[in-house]
N, C-alpha and C positions, 0 to 999 in steps of 0.2 A: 285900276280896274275894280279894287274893291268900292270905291265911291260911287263908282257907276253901278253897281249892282245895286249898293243901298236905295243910292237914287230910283231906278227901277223899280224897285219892291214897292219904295212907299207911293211913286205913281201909282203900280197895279191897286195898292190899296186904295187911292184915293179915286181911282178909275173906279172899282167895284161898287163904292159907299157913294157916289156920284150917280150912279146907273142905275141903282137901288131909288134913289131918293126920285130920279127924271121915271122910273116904271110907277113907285106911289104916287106923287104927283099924276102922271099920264092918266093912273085909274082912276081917280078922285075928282081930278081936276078935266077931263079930256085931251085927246093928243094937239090940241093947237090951241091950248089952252097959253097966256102969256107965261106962265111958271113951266108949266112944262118947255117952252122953247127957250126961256131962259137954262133952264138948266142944263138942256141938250146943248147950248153952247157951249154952257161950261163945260161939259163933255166932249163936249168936240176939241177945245184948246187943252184937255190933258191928253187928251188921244192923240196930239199934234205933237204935243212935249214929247210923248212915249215914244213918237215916230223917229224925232229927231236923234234921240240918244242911241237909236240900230243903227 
């Protein structure tokens, strides 16, 4: 159980600093910009990982 929590944590952190970087991107670059939808994928497959660990 306690792994699982770790695990968790350092997701949400890397969720947060992931989502951060796909919003500066988004405003700098536009939302259909190639970097922005790169990133939002990366976004997407940690928010998948997060999903699978509940």
């Amino acid at each position: 159980m306690e792994n699982k929590q770790v695990t968790q944590e350092v997701l949400l952190e890397e969720i947060e600093r992931i989502r951060e970087i796909m919003i500066y991107t988004a405003l700098k670059e536009g939302l259909v910009s190639d970097n922005t939808v790169k990133v939002s994928q990366v976004l997407d497959r940690k928010l998948n990982e997060l999903e699978e660990i509940y």
